[in-house]
KOLGU-4560 file (N, C-alpha, C; in nm, 3 decimals, padded with zeros to 5 digits):
<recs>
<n_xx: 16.631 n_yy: -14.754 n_zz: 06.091 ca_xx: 16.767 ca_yy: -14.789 ca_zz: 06.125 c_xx: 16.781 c_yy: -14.785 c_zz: 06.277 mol: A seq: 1 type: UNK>
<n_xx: 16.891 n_yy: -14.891 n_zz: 06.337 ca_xx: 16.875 ca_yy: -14.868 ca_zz: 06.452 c_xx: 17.051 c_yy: -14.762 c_zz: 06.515 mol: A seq: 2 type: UNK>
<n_xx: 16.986 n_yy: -14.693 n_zz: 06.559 ca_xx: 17.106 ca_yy: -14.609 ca_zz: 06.592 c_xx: 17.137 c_yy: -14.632 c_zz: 06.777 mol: A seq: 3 type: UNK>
<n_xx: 17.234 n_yy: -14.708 n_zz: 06.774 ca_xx: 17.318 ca_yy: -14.736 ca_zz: 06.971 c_xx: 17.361 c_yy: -14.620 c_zz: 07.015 mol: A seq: 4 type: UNK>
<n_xx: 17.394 n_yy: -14.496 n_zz: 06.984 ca_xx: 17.392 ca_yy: -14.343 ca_zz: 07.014 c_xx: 17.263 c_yy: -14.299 c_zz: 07.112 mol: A seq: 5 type: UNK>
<n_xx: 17.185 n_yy: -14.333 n_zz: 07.027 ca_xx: 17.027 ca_yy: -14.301 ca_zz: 07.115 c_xx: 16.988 c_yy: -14.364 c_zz: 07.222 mol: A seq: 6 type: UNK>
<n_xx: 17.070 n_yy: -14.479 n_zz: 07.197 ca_xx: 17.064 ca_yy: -14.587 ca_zz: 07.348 c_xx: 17.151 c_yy: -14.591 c_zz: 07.489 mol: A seq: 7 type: UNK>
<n_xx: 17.287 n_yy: -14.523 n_zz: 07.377 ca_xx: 17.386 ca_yy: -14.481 ca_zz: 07.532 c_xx: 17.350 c_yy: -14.331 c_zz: 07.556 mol: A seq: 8 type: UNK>
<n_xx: 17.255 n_yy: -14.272 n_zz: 07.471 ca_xx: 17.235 ca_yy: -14.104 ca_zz: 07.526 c_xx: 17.161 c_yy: -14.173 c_zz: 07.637 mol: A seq: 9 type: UNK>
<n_xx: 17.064 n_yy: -14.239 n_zz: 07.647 ca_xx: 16.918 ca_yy: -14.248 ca_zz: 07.709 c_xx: 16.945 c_yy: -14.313 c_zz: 07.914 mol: A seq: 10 type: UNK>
<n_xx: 17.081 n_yy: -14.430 n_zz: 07.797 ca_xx: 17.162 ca_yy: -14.468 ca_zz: 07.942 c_xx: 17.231 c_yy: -14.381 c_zz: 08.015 mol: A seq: 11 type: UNK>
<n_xx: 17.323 n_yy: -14.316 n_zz: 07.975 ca_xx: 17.361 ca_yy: -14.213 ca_zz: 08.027 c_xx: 17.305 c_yy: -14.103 c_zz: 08.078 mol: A seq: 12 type: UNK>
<n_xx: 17.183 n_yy: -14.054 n_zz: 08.005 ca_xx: 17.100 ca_yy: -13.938 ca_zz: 08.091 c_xx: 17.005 c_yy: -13.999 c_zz: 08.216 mol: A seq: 13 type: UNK>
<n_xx: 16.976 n_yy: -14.107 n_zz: 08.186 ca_xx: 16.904 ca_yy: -14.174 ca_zz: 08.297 c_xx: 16.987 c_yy: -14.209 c_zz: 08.472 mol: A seq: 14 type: UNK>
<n_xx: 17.128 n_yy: -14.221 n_zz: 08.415 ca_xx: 17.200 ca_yy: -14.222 ca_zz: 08.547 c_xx: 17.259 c_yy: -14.128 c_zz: 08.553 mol: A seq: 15 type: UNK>
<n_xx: 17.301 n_yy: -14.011 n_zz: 08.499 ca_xx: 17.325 ca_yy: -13.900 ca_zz: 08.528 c_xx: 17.250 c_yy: -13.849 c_zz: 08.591 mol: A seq: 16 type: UNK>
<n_xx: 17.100 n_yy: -13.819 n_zz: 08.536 ca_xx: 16.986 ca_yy: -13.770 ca_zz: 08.629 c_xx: 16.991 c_yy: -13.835 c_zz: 08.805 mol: A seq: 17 type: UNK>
<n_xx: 16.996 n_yy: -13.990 n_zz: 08.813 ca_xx: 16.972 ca_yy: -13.986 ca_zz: 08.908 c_xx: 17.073 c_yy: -13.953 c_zz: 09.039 mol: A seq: 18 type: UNK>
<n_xx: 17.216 n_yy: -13.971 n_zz: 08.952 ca_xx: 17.326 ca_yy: -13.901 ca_zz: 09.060 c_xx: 17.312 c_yy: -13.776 c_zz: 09.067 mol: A seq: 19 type: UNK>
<n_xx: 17.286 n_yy: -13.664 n_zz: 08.954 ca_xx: 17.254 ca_yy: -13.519 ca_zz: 08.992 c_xx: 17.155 c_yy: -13.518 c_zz: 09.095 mol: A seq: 20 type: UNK>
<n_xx: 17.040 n_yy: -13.552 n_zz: 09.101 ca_xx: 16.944 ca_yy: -13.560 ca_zz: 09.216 c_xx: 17.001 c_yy: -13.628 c_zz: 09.353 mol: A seq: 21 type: UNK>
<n_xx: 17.077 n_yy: -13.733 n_zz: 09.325 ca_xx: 17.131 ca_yy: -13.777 ca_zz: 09.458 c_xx: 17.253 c_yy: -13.674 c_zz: 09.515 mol: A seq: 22 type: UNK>
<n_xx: 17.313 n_yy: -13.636 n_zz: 09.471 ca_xx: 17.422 ca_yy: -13.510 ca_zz: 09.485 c_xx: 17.400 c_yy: -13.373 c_zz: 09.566 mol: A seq: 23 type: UNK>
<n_xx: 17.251 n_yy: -13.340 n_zz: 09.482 ca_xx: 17.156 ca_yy: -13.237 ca_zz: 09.527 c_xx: 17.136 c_yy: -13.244 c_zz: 09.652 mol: A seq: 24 type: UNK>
<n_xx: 17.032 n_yy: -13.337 n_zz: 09.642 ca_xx: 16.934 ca_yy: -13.394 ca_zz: 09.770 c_xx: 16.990 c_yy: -13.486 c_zz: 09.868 mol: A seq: 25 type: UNK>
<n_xx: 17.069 n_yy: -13.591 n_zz: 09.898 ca_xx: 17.085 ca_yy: -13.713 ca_zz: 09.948 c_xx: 17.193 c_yy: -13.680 c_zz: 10.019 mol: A seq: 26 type: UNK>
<n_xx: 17.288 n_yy: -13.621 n_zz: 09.918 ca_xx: 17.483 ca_yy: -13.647 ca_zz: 09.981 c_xx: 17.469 c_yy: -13.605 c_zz: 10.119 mol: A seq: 27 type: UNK>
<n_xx: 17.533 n_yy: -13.677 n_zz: 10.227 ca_xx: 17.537 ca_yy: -13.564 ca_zz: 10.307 c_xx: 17.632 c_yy: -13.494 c_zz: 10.353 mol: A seq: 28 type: UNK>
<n_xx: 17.702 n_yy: -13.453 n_zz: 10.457 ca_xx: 17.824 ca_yy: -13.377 ca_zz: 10.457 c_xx: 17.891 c_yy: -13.428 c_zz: 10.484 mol: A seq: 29 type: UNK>
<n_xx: 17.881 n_yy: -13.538 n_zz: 10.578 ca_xx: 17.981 ca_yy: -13.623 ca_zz: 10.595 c_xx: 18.074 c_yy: -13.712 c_zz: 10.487 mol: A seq: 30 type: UNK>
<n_xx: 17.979 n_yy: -13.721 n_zz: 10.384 ca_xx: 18.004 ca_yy: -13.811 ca_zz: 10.261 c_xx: 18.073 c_yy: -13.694 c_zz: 10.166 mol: A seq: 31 type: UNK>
<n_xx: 18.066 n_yy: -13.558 n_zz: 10.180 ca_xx: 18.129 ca_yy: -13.452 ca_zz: 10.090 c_xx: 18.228 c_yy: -13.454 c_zz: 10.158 mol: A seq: 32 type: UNK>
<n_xx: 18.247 n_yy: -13.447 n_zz: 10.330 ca_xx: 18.418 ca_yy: -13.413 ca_zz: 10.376 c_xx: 18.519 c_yy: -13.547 c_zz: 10.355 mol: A seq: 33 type: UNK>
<n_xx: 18.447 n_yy: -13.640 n_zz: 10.346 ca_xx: 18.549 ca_yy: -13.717 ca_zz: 10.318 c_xx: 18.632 c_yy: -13.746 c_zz: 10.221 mol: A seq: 34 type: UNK>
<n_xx: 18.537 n_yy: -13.680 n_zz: 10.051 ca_xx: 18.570 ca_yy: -13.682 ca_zz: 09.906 c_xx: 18.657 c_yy: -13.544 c_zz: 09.921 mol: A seq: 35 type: UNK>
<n_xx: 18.706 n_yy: -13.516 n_zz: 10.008 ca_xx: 18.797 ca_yy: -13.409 ca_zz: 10.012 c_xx: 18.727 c_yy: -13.297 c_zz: 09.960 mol: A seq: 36 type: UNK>
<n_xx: 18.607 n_yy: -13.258 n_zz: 10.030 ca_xx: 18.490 ca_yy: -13.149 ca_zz: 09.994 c_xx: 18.432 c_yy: -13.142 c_zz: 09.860 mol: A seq: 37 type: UNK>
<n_xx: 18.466 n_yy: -13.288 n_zz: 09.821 ca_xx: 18.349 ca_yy: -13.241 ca_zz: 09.640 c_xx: 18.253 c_yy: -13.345 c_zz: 09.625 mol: A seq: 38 type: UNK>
<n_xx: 18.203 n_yy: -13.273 n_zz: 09.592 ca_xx: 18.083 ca_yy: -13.362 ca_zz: 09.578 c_xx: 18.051 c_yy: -13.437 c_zz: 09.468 mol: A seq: 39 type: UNK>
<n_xx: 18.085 n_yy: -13.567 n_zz: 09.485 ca_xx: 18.143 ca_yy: -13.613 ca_zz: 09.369 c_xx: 18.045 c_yy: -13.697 c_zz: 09.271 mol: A seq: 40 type: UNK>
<n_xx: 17.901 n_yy: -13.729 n_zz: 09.348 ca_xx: 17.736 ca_yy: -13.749 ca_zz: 09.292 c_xx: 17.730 c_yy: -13.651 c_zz: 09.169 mol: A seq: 41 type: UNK>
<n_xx: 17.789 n_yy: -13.571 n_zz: 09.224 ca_xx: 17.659 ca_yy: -13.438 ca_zz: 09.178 c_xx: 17.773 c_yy: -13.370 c_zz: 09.085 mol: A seq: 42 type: UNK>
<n_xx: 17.869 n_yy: -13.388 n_zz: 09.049 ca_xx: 17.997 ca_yy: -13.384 ca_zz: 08.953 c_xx: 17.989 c_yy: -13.467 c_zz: 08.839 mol: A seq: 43 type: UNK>
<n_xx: 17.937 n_yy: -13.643 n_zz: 08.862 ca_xx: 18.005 ca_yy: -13.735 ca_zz: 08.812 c_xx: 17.860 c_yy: -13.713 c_zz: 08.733 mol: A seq: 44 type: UNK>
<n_xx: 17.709 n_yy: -13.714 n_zz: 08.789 ca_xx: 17.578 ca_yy: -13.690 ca_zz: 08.753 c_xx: 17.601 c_yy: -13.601 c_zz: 08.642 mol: A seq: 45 type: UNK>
<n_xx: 17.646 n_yy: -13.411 n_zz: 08.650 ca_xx: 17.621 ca_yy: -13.322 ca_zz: 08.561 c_xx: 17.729 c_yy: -13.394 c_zz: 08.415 mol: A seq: 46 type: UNK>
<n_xx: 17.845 n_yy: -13.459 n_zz: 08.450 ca_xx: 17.937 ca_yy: -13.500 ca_zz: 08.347 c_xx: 17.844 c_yy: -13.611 c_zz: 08.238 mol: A seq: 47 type: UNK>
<n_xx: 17.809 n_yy: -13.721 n_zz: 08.320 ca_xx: 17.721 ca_yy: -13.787 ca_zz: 08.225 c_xx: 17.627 c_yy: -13.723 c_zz: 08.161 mol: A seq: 48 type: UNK>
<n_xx: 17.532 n_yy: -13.596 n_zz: 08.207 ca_xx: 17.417 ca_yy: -13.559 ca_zz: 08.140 c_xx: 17.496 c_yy: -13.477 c_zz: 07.978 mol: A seq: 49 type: UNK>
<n_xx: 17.627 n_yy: -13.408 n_zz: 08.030 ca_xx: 17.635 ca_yy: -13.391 ca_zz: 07.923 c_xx: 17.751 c_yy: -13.491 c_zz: 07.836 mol: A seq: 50 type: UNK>
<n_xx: 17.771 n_yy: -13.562 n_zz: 07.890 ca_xx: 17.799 ca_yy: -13.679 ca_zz: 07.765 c_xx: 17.657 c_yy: -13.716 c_zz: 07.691 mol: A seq: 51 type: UNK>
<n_xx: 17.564 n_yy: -13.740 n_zz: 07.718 ca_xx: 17.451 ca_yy: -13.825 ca_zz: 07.726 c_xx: 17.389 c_yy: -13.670 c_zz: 07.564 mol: A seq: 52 type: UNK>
<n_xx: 17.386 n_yy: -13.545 n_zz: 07.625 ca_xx: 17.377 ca_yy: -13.410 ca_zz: 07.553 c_xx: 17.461 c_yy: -13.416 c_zz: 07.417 mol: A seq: 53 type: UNK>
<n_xx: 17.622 n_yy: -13.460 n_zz: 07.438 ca_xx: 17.710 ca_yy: -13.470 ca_zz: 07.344 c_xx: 17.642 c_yy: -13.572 c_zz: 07.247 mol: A seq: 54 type: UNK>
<n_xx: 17.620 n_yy: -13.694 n_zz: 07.313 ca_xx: 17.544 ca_yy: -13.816 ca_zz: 07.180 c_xx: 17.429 c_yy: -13.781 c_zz: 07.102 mol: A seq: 55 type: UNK>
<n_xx: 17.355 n_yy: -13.741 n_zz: 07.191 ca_xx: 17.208 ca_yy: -13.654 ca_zz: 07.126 c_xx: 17.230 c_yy: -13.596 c_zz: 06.965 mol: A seq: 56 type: UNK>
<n_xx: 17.322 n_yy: -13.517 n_zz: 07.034 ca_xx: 17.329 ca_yy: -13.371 ca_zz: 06.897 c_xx: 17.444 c_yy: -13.462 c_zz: 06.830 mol: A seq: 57 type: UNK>
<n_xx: 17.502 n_yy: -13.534 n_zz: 06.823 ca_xx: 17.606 ca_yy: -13.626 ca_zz: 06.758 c_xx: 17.487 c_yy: -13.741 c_zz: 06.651 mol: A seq: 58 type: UNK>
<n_xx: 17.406 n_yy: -13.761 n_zz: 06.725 ca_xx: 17.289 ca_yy: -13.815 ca_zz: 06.650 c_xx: 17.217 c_yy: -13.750 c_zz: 06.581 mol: A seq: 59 type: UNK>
<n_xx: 17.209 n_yy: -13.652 n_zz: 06.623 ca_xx: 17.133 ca_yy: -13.524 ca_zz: 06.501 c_xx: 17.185 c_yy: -13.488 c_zz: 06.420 mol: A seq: 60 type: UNK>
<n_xx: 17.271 n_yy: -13.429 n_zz: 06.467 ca_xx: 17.388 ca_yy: -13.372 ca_zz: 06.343 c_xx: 17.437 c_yy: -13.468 c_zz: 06.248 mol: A seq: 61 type: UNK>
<n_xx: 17.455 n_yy: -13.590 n_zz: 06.250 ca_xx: 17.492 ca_yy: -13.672 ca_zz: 06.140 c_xx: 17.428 c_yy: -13.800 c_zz: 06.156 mol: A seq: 62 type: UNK>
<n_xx: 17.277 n_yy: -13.766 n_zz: 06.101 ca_xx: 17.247 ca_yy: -13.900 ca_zz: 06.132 c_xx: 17.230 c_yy: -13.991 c_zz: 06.033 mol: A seq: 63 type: UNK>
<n_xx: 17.222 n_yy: -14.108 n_zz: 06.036 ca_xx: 17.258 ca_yy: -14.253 ca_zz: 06.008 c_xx: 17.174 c_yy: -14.256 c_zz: 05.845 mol: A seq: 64 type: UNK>
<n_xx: 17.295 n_yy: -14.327 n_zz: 05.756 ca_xx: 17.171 ca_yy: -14.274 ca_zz: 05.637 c_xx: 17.166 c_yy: -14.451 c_zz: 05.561 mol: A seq: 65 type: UNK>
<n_xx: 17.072 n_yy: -14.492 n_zz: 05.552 ca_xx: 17.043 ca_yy: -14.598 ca_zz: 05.462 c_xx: 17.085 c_yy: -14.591 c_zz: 05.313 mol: A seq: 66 type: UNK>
<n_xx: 17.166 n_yy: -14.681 n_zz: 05.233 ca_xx: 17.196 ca_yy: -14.705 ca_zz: 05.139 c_xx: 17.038 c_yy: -14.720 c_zz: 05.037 mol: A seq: 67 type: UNK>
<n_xx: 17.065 n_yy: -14.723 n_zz: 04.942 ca_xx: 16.955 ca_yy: -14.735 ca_zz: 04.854 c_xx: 16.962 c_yy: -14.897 c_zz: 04.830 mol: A seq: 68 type: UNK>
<n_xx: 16.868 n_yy: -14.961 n_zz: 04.760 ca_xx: 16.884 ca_yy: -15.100 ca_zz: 04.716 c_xx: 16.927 c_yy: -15.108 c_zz: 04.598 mol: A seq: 69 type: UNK>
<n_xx: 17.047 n_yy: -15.184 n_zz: 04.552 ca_xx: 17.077 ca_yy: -15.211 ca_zz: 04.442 c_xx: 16.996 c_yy: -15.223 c_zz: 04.300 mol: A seq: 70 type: UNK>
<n_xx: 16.984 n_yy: -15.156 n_zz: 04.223 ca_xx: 16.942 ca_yy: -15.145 ca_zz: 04.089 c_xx: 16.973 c_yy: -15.246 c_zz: 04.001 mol: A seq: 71 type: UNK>
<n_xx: 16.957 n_yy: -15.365 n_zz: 03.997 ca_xx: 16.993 ca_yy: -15.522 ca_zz: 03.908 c_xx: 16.945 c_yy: -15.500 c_zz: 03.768 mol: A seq: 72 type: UNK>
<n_xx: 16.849 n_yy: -15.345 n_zz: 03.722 ca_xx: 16.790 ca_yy: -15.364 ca_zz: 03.639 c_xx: 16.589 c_yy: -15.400 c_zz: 03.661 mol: A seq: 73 type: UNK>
<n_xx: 16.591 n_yy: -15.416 n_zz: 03.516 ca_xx: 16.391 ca_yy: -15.488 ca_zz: 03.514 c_xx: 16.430 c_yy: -15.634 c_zz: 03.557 mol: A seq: 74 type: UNK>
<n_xx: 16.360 n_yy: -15.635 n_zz: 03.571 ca_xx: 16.257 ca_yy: -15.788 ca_zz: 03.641 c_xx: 16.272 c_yy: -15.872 c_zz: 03.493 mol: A seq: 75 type: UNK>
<n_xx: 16.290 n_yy: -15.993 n_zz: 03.501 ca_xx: 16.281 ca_yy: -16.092 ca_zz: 03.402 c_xx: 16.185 c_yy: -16.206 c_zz: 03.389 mol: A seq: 76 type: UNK>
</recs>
């Protein structure tokens, strides 16, 4: 089955990751005093990872169940 949960976790942790790292490493201060001291990479980064965390276990916890195939009976 194809489950789109696993696809916006994967999107979402993938750009989360890279704004947490840019937040970390990159921001510089000038770019924090102007966001009115927050750092808003490295905010907006940790929020997606755990959206991205929320879909995961949203996919685990109830995951996707295939119907059986209809029973028509024997073969004729």
């Amino acid at each position: 089955m194809f489950d789109i949960r696993l696809i916006v976790a994967l999107l979402m942790g993938v750009y989360g990751l890279v704004l947490t790292v840019l937040g970390i490493a990159f921001t510089p201060d000038e770019q924090i005093a102007r966001s009115a001291n927050v750092n808003i990479n490295l905010w907006a980064g940790i929020g997606m990872l755990a959206v991205a965390a929320a879909f995961i276990a949203w996919a685990r916890l109830r995951p996707l169940k295939v119907p059986p195939p209809p029973d028509d009976g024997p073969p004729q």
